[in-house]
C-alpha positions in Angstrom: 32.7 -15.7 51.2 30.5 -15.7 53.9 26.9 -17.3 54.3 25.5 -13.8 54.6 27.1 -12.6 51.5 25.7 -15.9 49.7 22.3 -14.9 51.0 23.2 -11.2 49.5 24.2 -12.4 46.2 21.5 -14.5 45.5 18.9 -11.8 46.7 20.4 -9.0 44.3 20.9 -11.8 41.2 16.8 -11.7 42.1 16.0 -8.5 41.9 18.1 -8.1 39.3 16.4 -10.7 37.3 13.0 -9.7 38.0 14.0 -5.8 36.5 15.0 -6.9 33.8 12.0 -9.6 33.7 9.6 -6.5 34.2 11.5 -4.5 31.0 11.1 -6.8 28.7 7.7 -7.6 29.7 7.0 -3.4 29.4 8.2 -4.3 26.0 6.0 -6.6 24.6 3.0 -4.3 25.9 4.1 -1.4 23.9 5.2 -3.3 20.8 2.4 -1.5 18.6 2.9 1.5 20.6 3.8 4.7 18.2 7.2 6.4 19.2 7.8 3.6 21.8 11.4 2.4 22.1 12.8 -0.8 23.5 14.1 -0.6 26.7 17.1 -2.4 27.6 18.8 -3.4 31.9 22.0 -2.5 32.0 23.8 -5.3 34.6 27.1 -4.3 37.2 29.2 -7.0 39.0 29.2 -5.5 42.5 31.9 -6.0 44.6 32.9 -7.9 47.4 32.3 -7.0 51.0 34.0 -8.4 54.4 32.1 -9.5 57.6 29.8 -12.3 58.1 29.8 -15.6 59.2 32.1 -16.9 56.3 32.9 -20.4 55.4 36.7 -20.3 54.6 38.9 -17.3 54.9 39.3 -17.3 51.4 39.2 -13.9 48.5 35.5 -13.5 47.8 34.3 -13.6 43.8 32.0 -11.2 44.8 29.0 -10.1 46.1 26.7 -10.6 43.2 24.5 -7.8 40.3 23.2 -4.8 40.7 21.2 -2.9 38.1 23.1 -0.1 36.8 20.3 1.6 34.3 17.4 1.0 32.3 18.4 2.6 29.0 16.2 2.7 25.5 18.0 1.6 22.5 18.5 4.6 20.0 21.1 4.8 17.5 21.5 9.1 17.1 22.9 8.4 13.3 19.8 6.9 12.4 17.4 9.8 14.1 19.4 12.1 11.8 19.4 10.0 9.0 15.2 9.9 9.3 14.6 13.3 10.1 16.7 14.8 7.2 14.1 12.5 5.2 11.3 13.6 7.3 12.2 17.1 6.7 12.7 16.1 2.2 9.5 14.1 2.9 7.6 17.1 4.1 8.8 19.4 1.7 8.1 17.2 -1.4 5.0 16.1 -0.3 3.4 18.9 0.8 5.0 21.0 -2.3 3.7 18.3 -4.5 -0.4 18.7 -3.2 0.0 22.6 -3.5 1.6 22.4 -6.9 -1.3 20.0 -8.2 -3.8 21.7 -6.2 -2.6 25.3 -8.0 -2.5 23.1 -11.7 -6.0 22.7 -11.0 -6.9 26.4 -10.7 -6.2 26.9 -14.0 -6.2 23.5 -15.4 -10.0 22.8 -14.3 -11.6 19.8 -16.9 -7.7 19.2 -18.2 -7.5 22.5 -19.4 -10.3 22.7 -21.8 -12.8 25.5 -20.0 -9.5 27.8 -20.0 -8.1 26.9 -23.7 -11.6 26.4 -25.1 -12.4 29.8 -24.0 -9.5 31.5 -25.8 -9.9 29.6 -28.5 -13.8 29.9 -28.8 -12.7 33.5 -28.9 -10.5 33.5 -32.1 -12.5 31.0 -33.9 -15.7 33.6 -33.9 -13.4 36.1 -34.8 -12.5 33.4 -38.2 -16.3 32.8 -38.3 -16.5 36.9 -38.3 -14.2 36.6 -41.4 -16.1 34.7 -43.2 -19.2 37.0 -42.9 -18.5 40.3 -42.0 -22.0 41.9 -42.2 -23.7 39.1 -40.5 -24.9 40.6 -36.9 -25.3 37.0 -35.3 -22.0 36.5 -35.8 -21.1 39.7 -34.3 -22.6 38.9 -31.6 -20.7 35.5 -31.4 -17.8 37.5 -31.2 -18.8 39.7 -28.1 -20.4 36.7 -26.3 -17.1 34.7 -26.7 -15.5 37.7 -25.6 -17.3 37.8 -22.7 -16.7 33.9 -21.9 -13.0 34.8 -22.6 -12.8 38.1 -19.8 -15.2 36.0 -17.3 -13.3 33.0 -17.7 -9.6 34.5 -17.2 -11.3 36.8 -14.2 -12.5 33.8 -12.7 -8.9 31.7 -13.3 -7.4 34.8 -11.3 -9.9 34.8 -8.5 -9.5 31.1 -7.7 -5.5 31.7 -8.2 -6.3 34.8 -5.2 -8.1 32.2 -3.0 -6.0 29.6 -3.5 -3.3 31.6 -2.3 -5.8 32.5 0.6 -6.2 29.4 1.6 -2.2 28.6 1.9 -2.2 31.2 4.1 -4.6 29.7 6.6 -2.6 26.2 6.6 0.3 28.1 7.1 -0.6 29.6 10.3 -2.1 26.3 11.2 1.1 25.1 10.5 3.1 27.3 12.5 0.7 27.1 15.0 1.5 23.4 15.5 5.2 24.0 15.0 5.0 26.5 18.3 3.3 23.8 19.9 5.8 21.4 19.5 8.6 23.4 20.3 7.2 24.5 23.2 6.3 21.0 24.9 9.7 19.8 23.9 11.1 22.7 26.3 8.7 21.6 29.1 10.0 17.9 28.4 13.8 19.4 28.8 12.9 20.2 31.8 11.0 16.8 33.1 14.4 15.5 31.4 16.9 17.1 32.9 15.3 16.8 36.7 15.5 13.1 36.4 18.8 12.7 35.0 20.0 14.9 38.2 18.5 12.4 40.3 20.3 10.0 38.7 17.6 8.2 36.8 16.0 8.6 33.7 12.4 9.7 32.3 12.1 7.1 29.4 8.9 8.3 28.7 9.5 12.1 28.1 12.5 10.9 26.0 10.4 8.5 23.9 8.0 12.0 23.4 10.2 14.2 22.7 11.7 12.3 20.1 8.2 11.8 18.3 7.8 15.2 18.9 11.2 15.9 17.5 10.3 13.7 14.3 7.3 15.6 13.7 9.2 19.0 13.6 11.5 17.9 11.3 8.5 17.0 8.9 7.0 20.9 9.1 10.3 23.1 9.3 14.0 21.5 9.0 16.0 21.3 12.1 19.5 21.2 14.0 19.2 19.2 17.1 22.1 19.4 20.0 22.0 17.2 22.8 23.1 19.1 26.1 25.1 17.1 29.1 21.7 17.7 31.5 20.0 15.4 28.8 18.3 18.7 27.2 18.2 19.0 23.5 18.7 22.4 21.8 16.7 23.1 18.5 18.1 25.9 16.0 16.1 26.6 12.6 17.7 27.8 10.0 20.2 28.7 12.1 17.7 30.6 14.7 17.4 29.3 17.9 14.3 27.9 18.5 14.2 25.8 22.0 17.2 26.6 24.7 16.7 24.5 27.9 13.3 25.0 29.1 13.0 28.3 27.0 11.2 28.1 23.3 11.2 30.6 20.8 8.6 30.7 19.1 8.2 31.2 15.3 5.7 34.3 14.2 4.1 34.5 10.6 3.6 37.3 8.7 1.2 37.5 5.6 0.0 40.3 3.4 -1.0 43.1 3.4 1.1 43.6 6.4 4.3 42.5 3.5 4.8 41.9 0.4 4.9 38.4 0.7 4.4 35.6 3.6 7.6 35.2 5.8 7.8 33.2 9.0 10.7 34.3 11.1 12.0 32.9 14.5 11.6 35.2 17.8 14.1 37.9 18.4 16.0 37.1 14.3 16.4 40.0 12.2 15.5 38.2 9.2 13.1 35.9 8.2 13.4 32.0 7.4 15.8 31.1 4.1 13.6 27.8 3.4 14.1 25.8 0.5 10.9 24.6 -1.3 11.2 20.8 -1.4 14.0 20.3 1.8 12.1 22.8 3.7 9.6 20.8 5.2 5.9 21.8 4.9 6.7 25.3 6.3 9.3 25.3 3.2 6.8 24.2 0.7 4.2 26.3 1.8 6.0 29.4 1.7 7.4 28.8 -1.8 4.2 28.3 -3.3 3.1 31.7 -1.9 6.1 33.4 -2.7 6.9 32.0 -6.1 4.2 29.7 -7.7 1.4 31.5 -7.0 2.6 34.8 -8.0 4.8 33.3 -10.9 1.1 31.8 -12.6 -0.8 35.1 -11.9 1.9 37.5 -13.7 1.7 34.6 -16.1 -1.9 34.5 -16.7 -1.9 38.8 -16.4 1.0 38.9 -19.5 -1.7 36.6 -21.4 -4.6 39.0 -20.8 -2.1 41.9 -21.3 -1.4 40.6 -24.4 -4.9 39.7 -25.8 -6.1 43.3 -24.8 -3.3 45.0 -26.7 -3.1 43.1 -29.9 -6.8 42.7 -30.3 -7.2 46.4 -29.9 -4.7 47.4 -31.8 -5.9 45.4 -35.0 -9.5 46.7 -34.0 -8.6 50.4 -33.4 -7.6 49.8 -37.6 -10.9 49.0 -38.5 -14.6 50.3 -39.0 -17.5 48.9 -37.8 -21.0 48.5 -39.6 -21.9 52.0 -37.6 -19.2 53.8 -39.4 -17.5 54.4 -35.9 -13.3 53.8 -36.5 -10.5 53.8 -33.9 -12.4 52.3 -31.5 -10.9 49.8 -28.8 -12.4 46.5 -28.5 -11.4 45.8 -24.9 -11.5 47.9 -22.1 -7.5 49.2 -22.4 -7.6 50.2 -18.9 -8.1 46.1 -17.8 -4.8 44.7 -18.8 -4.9 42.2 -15.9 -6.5 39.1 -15.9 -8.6 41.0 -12.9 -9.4 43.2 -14.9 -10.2 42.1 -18.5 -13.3 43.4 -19.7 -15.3 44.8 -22.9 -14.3 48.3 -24.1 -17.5 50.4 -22.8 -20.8 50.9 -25.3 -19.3 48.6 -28.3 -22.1 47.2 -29.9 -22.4 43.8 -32.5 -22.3 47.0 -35.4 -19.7 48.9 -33.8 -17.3 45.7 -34.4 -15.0 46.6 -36.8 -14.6 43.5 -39.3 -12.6 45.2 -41.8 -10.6 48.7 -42.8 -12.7 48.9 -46.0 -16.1 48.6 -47.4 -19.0 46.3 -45.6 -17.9 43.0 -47.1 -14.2 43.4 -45.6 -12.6 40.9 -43.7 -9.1 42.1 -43.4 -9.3 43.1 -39.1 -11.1 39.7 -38.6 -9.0 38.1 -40.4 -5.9 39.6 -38.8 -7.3 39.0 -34.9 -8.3 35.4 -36.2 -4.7 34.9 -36.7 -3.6 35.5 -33.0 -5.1 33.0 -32.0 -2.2 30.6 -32.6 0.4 32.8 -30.4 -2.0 33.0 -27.7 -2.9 29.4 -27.4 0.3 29.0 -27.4 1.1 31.0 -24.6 -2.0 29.7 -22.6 -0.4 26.3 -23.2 3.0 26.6 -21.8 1.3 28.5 -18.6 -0.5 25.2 -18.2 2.2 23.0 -19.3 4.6 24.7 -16.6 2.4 24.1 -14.0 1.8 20.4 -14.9 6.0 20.2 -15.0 6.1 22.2 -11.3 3.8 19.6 -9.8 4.4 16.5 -11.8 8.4 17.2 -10.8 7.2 17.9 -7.0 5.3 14.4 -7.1 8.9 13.0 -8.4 10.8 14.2 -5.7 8.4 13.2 -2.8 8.3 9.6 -4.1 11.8 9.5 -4.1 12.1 11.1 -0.2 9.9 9.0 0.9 11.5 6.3 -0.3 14.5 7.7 1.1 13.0 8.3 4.1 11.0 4.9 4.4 14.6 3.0 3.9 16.2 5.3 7.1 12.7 4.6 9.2 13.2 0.7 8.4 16.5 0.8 9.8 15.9 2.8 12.7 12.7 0.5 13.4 15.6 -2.4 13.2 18.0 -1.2 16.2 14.7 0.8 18.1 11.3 -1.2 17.4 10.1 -4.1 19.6 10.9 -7.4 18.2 8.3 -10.0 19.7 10.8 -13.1 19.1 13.4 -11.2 20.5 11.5 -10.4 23.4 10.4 -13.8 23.8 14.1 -15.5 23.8 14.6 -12.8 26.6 11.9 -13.9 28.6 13.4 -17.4 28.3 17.0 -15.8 29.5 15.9 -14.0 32.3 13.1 -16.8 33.8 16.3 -19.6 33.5 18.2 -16.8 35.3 15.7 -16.2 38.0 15.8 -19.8 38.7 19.6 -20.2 38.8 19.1 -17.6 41.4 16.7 -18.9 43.2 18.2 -22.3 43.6 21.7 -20.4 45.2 19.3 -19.1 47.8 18.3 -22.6 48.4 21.8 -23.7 48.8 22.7 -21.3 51.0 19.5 -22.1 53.2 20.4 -25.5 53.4 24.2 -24.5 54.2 23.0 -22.4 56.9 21.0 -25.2 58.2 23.7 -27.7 58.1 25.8 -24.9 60.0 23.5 -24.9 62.7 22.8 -28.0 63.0 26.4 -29.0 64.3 
């Protein structure tokens, strides 16, 4: 080995040292940074060279380190692993606000301002029974009428801008989704430029991949990695980023279609997305496709039913006017929408009975409805409080699912401090090995010269 080469070695051990000094020390500044992951220096024994002025002819060991790369420590298993959870996570837990948020429609006060109006309705109707001729108790029996039609009007015009409302945060939401995709093609690019220069943009990796985590909580994704360090994102199938190109997603919302859709550009067909593994996109749609819809045909088949049996018990009766056949509800409003008081009926026109004044066979009948109905009313509710009370189930279980894959992806990728530290340690007691060689080989040269 020659002096020179001893001068060499000791420089590049150095350097060397001092990279991977400055890494771990870039470390330890972002340990509470969000999507930051711990950079490693990758070491390579360089080999030896001839020429110099050498002490003995003898083979040289070498000719000391070089840094190969500065790499971040990911383990691709576990990014899968967390963004399959991510994608659960977003599903469930979004599902589970809009299913609670839609119990509440309908289940304002627990319940009781819907099911006290219907049965306020049949219990004046069993107070009507008790006194047929009594005109303040006919009148009972239109005003709770009233309360009945304004309340199930109202239940349907909160279900209408409910739905409404899901609309908006589903644009917003595929608003953000374009967003994403379209910076993670711009960092493809910043991505792919470096590796070709043989180095590597830690940064834009550690971004795209938060990025990347976040789109798996709004829509579920397929990720490919490419060989010019570019990722590939399919939905559903779809393409959705290709290199530097993304594709972006476009909603579509009534009255334009029957339902809300959200397709990918240039697909023939819109996103398949299921409810609670769809992510929020998933979740969003299902409530506007399904839930929302399901619990207004529901509450429309309870006023439906209300208008025709109470009118056709009615139509069987005569009223203190003498009037007969007469409908008590509008039988053109047989939606919830729609529900309304048959026009001109009047506290006499009610018909109480089929016979003379004191009879209290129609009241009686109607009164009797009112268990069915309830009962109807009820299991509406009571399937709304399963939807959303088995959407709450299923986002505590993904995320702890979820929280479990984070934890061990935060083991191989987070910043440990005492890790860090020992590494400081390593690398200082290194730097000093090396700088005592370049002593030696100072005082060597000396002694050389000296001669």
């Amino acid at each position: 080995m020659s002096l020179s080469s001893l001068y060499s070695t000791a420089r590049q051990a150095l350097l060397a040292n001092q990279a991977a000094t400055n890494a771990t020390g870039q470390n330890v500044a972002n340990a509470e940074t969000a999507g930051y992951t711990r950079r490693t220096v990758a070491f390579r024994a360089t080999p030896p060279t001839g020429g110099g002025l050498t002490i003995r002819a003898t083979p040289s060991s070498g000719s000391g380190v070089s840094v190969e790369s500065f790499d971040r420590v990911r383990n691709g298993l576990l990014d899968q692993a967390v963004r399959r959870g991510m994608a659960g996570s977003g599903g469930a837990d979004t599902g589970a606000l809009l299913l609670a948020g839609l119990e509440s429609q309908l289940a304002a006060d627990g319940g009781d301002a819907f099911l006290g109006a219907l049965g306020g309705f049949f219990d004046a109707w069993s107070d009507l029974a008790d006194a047929p001729t009594d005109l303040g108790t006919r009148d009972a029996v239109l005003a709770s009428a009233g309360t009945l039609a304004d309340t199930l009007r109202s239940a349907d015009g909160r279900l209408r801008e409910y739905g409404n409302a899901v609309q908006s945060d589903l644009t917003a939401t595929v608003d953000r989704t374009n967003a994403i995709l379209a910076e993670v093609a711009g960092l493809n690019t910043s991505i792919r430029v470096a590796q070709s220069q043989g180095a590597s943009d830690l940064d834009a990796l550690d971004r795209r991949d938060v990025l990347l985590d976040e789109l798996s909580g709004l829509v579920p994704v397929t990720l490919r990695d490419q060989s010019d360090g570019s990722v590939s994102v399919t939905i559903d199938g779809m393409a959705a980023v290709q290199g530097d190109q993304a594709l972006p997603l476009t909603v579509a919302l009534p009255p334009a279609v029957a339902t809300a859709t959200v397709t990918t550009a240039g697909a023939s067909r819109p996103l398949q997305l299921h409810s609670l593994e769809g992510g929020a996109i998933g979740a969003q749609l299902h409530l506007l496709g399904t839930a929302i819809p399901d619990a207004r045909a529901a509450l429309d088949a309870l006023a439906a039913d209300v208008v025709a049996t109470v009118n056709a018990a009615h139509a069987g009766g005569t009223g203190l006017d003498g009037s007969t056949g007469r409908a008590f509800f509008d039988p053109a409003g047989t939606t919830a929408a729609t529900i309304a008081l048959a026009s001109g009926l009047t506290a006499e026109g009610v018909a109480a009975g089929a016979g003379g004044p004191g009879d209290a066979s129609v009241a009686t009948q109607i009164a009797g409805l009112g268990e069915a109905t309830n009962g109807s009313a009820v299991r509406l509710l009571a399937g709304l409080g399963a939807q959303a009370q088995k959407a709450s189930a299923a986002s505590s279980a993904s995320s702890a699912v979820t929280a479990h894959a984070q934890a061990l992806r935060d083991g191989v990728s987070k910043v440990s401090l005492d890790e860090e530290m020992a590494n400081l340690i390593r690398f200082q007691q290194s730097y000093a090995a090396s700088a005592r060689v370049l002593e030696t080989a100072t005082s060597l040269f000396d002694t050389i010269l000296s001669l």
